[in-house]
DRENKOL-799260 format. One record per residue: residue in one letter; x, y, z of N, C-alpha, C, CB in turn. Coordinates in Angstrom, 1 decimal. Glycine has a CB too. Layout:
BEGIN
rest, n.xx, n.yy, n.zz, ca.xx, ca.yy, ca.zz, c.xx, c.yy, c.zz, cb.xx, cb.yy, cb.zz
A, X, Y, Z, X, Y, Z, X, Y, Z, X, Y, Z
...
This chain:
BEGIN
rest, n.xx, n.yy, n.zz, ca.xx, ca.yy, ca.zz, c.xx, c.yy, c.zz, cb.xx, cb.yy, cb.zz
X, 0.8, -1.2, 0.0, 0.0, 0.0, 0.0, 0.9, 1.2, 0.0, -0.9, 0.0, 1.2
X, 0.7, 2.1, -0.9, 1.5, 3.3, -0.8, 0.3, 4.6, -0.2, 2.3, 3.7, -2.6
X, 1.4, 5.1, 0.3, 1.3, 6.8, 1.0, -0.4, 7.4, 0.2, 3.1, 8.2, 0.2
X, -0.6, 6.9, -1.2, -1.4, 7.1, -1.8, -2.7, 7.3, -1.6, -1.4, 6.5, -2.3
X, -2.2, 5.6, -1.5, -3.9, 4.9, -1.2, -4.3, 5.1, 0.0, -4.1, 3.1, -1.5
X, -3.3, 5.4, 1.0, -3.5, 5.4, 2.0, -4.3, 6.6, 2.5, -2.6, 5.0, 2.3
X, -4.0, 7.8, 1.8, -4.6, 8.9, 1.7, -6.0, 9.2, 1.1, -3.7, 9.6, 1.0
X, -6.3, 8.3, 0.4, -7.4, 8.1, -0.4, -8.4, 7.8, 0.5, -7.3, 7.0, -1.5
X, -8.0, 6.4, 1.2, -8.6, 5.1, 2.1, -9.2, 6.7, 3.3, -6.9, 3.3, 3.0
X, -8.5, 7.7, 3.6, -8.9, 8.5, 4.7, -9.2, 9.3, 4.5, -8.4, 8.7, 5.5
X, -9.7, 9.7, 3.3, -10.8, 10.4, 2.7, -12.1, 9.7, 2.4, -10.3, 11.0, 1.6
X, -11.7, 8.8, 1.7, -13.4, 8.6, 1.7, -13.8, 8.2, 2.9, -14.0, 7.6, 0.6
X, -13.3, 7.9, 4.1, -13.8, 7.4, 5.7, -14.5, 9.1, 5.9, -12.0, 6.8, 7.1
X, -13.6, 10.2, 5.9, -13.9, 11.1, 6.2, -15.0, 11.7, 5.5, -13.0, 11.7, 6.4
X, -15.1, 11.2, 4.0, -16.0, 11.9, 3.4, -17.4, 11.1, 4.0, -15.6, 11.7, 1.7
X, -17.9, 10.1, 4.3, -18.9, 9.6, 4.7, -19.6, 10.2, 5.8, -18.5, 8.5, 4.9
X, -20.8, 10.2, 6.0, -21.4, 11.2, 7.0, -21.5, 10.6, 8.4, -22.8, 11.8, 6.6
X, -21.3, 11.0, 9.3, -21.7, 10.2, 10.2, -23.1, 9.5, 10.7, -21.2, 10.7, 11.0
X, -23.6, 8.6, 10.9, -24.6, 8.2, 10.7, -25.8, 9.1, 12.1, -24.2, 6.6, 10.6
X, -25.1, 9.1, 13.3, -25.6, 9.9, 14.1, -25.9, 11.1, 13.7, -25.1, 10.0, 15.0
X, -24.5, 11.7, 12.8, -25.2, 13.4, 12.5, -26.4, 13.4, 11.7, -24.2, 14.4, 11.8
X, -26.4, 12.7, 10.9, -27.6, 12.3, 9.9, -28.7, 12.4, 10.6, -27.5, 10.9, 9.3
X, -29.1, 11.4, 11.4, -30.0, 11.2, 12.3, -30.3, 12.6, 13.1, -29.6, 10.1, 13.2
X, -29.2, 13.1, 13.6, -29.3, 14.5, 13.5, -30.5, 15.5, 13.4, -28.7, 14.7, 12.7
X, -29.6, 15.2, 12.0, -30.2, 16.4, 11.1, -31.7, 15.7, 10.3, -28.8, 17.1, 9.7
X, -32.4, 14.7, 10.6, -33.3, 14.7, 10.3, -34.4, 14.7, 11.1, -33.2, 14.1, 9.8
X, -34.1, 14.6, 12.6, -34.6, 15.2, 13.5, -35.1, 16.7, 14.2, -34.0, 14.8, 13.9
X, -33.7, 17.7, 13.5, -34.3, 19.0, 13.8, -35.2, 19.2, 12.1, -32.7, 20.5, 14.2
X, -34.8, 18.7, 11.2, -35.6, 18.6, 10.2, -37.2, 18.8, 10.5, -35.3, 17.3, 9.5
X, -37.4, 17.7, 10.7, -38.8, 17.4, 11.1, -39.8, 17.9, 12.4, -38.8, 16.1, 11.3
X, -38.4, 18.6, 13.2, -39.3, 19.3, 13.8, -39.2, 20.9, 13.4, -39.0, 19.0, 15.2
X, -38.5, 21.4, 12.8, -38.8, 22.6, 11.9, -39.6, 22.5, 11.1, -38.0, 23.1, 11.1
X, -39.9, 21.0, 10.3, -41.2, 21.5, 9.4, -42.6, 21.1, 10.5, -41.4, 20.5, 7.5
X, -42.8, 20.4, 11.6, -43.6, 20.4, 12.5, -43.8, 21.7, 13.0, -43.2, 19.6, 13.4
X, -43.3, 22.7, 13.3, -43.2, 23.9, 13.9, -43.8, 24.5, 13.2, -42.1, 24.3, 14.2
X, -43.2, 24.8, 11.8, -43.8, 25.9, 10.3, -45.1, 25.1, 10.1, -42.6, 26.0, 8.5
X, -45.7, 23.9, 10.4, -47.3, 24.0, 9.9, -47.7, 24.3, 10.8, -48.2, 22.9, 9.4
X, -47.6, 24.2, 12.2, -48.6, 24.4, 13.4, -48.6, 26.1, 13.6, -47.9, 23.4, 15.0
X, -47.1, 26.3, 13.5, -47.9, 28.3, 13.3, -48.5, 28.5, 12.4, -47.2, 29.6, 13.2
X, -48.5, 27.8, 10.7, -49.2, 28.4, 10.0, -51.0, 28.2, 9.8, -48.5, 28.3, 9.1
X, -51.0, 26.4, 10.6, -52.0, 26.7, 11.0, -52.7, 27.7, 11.8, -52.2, 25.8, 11.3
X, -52.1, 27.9, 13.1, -52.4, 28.7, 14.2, -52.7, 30.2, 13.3, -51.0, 28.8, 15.5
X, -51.9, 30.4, 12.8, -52.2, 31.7, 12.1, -53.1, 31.9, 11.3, -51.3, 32.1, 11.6
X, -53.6, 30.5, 10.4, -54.6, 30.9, 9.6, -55.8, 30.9, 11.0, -54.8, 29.8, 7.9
X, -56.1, 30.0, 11.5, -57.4, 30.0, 12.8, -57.4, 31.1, 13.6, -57.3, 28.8, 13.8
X, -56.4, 31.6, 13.7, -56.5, 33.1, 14.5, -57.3, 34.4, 13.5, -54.6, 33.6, 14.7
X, -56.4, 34.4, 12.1, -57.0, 35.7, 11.5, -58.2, 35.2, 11.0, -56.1, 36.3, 10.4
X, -58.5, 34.0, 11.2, -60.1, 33.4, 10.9, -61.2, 34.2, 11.4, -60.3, 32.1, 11.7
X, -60.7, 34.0, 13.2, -61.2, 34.6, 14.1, -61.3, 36.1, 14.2, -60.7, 34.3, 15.1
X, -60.3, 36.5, 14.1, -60.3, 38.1, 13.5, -61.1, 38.7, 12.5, -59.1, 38.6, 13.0
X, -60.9, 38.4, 11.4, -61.8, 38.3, 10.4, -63.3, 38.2, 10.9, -61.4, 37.2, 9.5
X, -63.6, 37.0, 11.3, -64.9, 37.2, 12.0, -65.9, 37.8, 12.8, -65.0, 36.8, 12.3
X, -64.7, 38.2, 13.9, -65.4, 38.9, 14.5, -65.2, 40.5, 14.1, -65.2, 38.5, 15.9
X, -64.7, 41.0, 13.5, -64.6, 42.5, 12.6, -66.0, 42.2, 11.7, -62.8, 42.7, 11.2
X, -66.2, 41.4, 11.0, -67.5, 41.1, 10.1, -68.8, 41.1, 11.1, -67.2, 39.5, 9.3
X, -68.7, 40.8, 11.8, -70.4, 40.6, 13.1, -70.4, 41.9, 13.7, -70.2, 39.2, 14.9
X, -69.0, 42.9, 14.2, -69.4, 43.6, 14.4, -70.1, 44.9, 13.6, -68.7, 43.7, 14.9
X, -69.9, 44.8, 12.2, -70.5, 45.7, 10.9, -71.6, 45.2, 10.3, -69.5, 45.9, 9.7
X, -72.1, 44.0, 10.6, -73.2, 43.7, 10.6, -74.5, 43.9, 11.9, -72.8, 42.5, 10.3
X, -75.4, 44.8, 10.8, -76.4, 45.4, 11.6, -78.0, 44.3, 11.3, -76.4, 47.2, 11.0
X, -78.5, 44.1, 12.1, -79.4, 43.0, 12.0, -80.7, 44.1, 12.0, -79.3, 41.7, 13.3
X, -82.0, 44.1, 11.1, -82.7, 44.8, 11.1, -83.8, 44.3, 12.1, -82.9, 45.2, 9.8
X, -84.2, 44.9, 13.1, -85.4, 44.5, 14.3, -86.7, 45.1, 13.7, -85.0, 45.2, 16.0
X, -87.1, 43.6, 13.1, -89.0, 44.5, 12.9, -90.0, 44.8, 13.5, -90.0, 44.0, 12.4
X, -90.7, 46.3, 13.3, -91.4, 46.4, 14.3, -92.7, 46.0, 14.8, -91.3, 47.1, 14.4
X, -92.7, 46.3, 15.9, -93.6, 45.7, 17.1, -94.7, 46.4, 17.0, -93.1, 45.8, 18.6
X, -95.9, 45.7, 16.9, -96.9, 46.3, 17.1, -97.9, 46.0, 18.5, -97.4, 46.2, 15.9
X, -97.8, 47.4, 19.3, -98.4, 47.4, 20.7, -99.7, 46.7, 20.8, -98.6, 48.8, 21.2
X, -99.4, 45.7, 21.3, -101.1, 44.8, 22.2, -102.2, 46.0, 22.3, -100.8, 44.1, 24.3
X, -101.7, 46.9, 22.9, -102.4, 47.9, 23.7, -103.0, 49.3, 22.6, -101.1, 48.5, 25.0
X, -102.6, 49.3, 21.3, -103.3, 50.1, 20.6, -103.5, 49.0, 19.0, -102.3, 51.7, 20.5
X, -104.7, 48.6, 19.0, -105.1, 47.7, 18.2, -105.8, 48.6, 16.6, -106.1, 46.8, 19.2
X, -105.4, 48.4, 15.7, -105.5, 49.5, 14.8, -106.5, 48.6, 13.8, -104.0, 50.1, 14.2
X, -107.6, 49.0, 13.0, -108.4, 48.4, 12.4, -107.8, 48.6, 11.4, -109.6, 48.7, 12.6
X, -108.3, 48.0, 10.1, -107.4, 47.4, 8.7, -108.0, 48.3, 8.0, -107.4, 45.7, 8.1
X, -108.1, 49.0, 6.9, -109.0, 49.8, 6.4, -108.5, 48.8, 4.9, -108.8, 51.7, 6.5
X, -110.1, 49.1, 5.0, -110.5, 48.2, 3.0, -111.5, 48.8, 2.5, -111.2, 46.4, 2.7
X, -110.9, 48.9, 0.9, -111.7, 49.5, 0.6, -113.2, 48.4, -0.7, -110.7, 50.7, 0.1
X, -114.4, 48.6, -0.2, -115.3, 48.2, -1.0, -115.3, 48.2, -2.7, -116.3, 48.9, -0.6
X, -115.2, 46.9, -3.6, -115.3, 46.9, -4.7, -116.4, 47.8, -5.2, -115.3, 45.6, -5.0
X, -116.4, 48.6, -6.2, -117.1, 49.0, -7.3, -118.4, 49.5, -6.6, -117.3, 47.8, -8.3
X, -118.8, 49.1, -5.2, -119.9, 49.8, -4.9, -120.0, 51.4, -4.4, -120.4, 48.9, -3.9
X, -118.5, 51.6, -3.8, -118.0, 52.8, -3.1, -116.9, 52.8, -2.9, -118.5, 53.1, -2.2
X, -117.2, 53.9, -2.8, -114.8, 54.3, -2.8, -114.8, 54.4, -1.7, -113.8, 56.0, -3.5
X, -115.4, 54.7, -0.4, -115.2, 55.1, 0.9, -114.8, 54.4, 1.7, -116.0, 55.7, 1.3
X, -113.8, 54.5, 2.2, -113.0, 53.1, 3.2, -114.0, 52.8, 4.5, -111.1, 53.8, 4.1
X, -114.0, 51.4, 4.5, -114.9, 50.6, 5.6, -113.7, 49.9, 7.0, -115.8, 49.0, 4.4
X, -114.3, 50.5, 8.0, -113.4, 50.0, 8.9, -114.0, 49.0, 9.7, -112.8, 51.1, 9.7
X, -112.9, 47.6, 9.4, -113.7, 46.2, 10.1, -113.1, 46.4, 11.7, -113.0, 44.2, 9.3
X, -114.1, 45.7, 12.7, -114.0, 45.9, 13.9, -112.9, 44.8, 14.2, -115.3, 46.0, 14.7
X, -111.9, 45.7, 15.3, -110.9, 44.2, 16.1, -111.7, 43.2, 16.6, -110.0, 44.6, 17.6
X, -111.2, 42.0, 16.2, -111.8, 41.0, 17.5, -111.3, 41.0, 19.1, -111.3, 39.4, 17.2
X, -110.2, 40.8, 19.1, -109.4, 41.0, 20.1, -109.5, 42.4, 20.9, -108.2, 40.8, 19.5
X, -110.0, 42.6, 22.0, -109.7, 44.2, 22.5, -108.8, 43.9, 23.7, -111.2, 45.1, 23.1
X, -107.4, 45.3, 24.1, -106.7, 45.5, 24.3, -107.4, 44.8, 26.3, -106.2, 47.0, 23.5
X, -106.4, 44.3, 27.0, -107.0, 43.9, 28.4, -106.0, 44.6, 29.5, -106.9, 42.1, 28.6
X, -106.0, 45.4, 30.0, -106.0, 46.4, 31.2, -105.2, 45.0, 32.6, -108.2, 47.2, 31.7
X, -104.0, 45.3, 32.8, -103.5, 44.2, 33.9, -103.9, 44.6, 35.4, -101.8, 44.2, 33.8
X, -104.3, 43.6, 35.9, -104.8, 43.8, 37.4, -103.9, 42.8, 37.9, -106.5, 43.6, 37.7
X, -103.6, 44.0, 39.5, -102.8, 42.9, 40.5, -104.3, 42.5, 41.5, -101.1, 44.0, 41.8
X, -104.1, 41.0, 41.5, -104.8, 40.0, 42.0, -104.3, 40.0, 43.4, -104.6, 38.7, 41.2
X, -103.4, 40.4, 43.7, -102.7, 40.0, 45.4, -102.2, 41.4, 45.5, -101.2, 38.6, 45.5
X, -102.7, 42.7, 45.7, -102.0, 44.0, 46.1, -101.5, 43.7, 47.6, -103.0, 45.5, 46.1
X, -101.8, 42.9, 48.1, -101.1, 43.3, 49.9, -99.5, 42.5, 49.7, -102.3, 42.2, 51.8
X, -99.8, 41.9, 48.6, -98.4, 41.1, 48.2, -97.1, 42.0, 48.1, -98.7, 40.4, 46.6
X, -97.6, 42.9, 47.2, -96.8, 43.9, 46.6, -96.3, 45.0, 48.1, -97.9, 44.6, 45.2
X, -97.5, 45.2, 48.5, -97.1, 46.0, 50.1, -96.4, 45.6, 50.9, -98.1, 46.3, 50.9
X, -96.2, 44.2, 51.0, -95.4, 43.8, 52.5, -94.7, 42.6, 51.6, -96.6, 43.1, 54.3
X, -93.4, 43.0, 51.1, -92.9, 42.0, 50.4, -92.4, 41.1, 51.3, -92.1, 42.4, 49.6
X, -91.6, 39.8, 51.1, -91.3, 38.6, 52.3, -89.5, 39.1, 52.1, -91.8, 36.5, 51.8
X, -89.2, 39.5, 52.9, -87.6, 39.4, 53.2, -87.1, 38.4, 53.1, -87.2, 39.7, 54.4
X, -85.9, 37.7, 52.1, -85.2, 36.6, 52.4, -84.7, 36.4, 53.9, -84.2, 36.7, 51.6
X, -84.8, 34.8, 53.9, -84.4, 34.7, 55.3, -83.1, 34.7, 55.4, -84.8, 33.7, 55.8
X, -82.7, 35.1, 56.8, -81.0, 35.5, 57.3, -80.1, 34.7, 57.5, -80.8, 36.0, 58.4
X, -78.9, 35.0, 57.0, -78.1, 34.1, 56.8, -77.6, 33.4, 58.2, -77.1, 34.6, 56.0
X, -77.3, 32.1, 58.2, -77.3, 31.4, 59.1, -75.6, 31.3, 59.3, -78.2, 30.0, 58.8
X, -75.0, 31.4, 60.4, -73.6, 31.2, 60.6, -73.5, 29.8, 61.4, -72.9, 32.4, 61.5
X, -71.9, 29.2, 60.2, -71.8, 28.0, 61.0, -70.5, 27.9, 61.4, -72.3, 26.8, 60.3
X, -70.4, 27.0, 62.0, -68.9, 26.7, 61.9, -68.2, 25.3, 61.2, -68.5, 26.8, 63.2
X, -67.4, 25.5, 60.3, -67.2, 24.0, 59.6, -66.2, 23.2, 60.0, -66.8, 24.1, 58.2
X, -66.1, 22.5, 60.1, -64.8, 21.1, 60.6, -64.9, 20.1, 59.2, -65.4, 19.8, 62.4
X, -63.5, 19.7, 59.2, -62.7, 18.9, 58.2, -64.4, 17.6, 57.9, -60.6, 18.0, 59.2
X, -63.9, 17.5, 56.6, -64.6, 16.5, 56.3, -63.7, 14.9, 56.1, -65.4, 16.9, 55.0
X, -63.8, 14.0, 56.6, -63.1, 12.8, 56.7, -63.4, 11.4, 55.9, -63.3, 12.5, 58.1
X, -64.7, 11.7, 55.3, -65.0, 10.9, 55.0, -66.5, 10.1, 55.4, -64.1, 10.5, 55.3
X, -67.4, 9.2, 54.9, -68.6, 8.9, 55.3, -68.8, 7.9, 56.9, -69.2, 8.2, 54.0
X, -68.0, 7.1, 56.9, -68.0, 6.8, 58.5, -67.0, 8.0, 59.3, -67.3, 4.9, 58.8
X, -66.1, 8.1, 59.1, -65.5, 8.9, 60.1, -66.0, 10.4, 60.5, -64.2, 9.0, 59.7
X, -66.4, 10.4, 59.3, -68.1, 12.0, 59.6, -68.7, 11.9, 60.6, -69.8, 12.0, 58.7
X, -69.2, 10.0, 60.4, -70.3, 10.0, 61.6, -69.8, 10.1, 62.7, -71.3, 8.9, 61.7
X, -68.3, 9.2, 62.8, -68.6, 8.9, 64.5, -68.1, 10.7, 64.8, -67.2, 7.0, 65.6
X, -67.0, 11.1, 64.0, -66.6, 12.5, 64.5, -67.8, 13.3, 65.1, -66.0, 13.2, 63.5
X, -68.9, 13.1, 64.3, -70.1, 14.1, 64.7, -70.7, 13.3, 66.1, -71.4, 14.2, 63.3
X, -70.4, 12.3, 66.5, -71.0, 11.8, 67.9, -70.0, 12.1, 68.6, -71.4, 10.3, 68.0
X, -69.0, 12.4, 68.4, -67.9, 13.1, 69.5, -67.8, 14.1, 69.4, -66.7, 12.8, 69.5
X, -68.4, 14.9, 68.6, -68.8, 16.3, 69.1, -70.3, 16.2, 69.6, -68.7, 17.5, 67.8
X, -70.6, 15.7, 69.1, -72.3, 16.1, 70.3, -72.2, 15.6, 71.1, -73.7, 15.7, 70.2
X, -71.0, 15.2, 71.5, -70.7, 14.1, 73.2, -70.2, 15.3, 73.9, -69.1, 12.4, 73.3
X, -69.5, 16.6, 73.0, -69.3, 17.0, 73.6, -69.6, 18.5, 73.8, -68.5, 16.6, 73.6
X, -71.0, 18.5, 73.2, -72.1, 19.7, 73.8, -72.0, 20.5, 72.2, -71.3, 21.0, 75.5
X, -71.3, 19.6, 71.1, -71.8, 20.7, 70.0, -73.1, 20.0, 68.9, -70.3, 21.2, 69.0
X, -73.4, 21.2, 68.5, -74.6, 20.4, 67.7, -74.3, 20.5, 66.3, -76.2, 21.0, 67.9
X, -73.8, 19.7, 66.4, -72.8, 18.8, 64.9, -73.4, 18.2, 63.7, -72.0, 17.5, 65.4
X, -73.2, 18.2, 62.9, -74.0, 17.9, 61.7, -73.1, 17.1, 60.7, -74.6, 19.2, 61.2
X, -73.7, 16.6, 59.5, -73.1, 16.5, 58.1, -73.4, 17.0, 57.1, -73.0, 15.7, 57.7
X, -73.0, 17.9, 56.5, -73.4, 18.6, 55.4, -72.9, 18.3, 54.2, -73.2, 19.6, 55.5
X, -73.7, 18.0, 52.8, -73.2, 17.8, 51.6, -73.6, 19.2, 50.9, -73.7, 16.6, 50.9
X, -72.3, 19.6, 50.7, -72.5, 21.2, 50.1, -73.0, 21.3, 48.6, -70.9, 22.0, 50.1
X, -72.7, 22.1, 47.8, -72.8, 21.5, 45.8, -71.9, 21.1, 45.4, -73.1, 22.3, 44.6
X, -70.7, 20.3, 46.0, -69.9, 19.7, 45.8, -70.7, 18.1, 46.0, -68.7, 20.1, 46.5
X, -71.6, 17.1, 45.7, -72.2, 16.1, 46.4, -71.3, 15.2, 46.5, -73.4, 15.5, 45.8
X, -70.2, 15.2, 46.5, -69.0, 14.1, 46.7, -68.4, 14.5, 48.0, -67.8, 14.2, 45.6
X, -68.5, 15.9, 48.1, -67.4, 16.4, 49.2, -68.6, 16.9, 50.5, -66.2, 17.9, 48.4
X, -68.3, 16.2, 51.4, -69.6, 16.0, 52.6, -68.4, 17.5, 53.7, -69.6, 13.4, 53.8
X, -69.4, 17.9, 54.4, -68.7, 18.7, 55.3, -69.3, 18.4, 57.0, -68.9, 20.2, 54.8
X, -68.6, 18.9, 57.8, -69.2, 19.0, 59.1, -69.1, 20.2, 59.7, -68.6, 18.1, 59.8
X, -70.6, 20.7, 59.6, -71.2, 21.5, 60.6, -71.8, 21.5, 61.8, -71.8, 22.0, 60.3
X, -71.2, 22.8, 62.7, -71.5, 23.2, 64.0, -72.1, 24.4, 63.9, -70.5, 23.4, 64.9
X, -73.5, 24.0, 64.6, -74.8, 25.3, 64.8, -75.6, 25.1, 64.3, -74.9, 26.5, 64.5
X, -76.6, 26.3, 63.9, -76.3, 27.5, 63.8, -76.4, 28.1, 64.7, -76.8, 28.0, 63.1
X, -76.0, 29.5, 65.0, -75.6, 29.8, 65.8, -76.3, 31.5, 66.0, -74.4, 29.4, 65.7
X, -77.1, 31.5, 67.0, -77.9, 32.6, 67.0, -77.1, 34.2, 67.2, -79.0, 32.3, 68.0
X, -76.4, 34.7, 67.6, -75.4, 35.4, 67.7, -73.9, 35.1, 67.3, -75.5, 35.7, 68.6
X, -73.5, 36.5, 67.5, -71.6, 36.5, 67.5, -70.9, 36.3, 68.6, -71.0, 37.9, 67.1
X, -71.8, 36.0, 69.7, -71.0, 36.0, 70.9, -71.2, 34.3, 70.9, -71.6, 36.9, 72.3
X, -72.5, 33.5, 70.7, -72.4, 32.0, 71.0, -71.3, 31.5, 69.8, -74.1, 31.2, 70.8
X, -70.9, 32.2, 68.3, -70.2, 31.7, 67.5, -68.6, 31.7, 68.1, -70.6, 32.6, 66.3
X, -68.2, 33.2, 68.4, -66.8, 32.9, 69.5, -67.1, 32.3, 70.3, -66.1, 33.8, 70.1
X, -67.8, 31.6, 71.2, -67.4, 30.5, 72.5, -67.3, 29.4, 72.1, -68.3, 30.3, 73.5
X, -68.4, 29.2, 70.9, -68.0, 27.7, 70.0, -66.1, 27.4, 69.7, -68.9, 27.9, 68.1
X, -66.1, 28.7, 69.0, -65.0, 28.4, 68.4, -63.8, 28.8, 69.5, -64.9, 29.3, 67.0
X, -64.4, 29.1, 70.3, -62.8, 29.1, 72.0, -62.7, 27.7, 72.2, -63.4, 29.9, 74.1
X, -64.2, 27.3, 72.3, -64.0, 25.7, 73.4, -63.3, 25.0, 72.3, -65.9, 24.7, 74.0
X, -63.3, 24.9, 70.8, -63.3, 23.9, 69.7, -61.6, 24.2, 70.4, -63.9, 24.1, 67.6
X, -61.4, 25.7, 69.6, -59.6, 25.8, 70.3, -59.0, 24.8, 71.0, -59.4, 26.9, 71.4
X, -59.4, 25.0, 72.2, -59.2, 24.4, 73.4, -59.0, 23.0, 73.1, -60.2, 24.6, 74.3
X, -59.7, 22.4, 72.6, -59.7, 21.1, 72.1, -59.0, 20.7, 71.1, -60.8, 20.6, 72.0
X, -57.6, 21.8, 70.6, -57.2, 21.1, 69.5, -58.3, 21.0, 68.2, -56.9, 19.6, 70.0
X, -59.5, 21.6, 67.9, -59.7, 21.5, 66.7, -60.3, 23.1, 65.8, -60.7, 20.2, 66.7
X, -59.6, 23.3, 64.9, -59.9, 24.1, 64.1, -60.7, 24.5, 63.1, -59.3, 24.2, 63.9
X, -61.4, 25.1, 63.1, -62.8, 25.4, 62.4, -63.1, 26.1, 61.6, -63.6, 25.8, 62.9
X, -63.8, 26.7, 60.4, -63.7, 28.2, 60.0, -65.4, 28.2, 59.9, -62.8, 28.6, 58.5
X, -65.6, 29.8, 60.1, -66.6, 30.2, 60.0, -67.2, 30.5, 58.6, -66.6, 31.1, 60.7
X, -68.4, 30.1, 58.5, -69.3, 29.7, 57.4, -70.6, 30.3, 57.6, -69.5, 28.3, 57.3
X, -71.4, 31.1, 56.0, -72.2, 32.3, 56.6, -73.1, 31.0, 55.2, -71.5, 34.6, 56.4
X, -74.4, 30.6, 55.4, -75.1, 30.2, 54.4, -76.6, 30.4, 54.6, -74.8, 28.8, 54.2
């Protein structure tokens, strides 16, 4: 082998690509052309949207009009060949005058009722709710279980509670006992 070939033999080694770079480069490939459709999608669905809504707002919808219950207007026609003078046919329908049926209704309206304060404790679960709630009414509170509008997620309530002073003694004594509560207005 001369100096030659030998020079040759390490060129074409070098000329050959490496197979990893290859792999490479067909990898950022594909994700450059991944990239260029998804913005150009995005871009056509965007100025879609633009486009659209510029168009709804210059569009004016024509509202036909209304004719009042309350002024009922007779049709005027006019008589073939016998006379020219317009004949006015009567409404069937006449206009009806609203009456309140219950006025003391309207005078003493019903006040929503007042919001009730509670106090909430951890929810644990469907047996451990219960017995927890017998160990608080063991121990003078009037304990409850509550399914809020969460119907999965159960709570436990204490009270209600007719003032702000029985609400802080609740929540001193709970203190005292290690358990923590928060106040709830429903």
């Amino acid at each position: 082998m001369s100096s030659m070939e030998c020079v040759n033999e390490s060129d074409a080694i070098l000329s050959e690509p490496d197979p990893s770079a290859k792999l490479r480069t067909r990898i950022y490939m594909s994700f450059a052309g991944t990239m260029a459709l998804g913005l150009s999608l995005a871009g056509w669905y965007v100025g879609g949207r633009i486009l659209a809504a510029e168009q709804s707002s210059s569009v004016t919808i024509p509202i036909p009009a209304v004719i009042s219950p309350m002024q009922p207007s007779a049709p005027q026609v006019t008589a073939p060949k016998e006379s020219s003078v317009p004949i006015s046919i009567p409404t069937l329908v006449q206009p009806v005058q609203a009456v309140d049926v219950h006025p003391e209704a309207a005078e003493n309206p019903v006040a929503p009722p007042a919001p009730q304060v509670f106090l909430e404790v951890a929810g644990l679960g469907a047996k451990q709710d219960a017995l927890y709630v017998r160990k608080l009414r063991a121990k003078g509170f009037s304990a409850q279980v509550d399914v809020g509008s969460d119907e999965d997620v159960p709570r436990i309530l204490i009270g209600p509670f007719a003032d702000r002073q029985a609400v802080d003694k609740a929540e001193r004594k709970l203190q005292s006992q290690g358990i923590l509560a928060l106040e709830r207005t429903f």
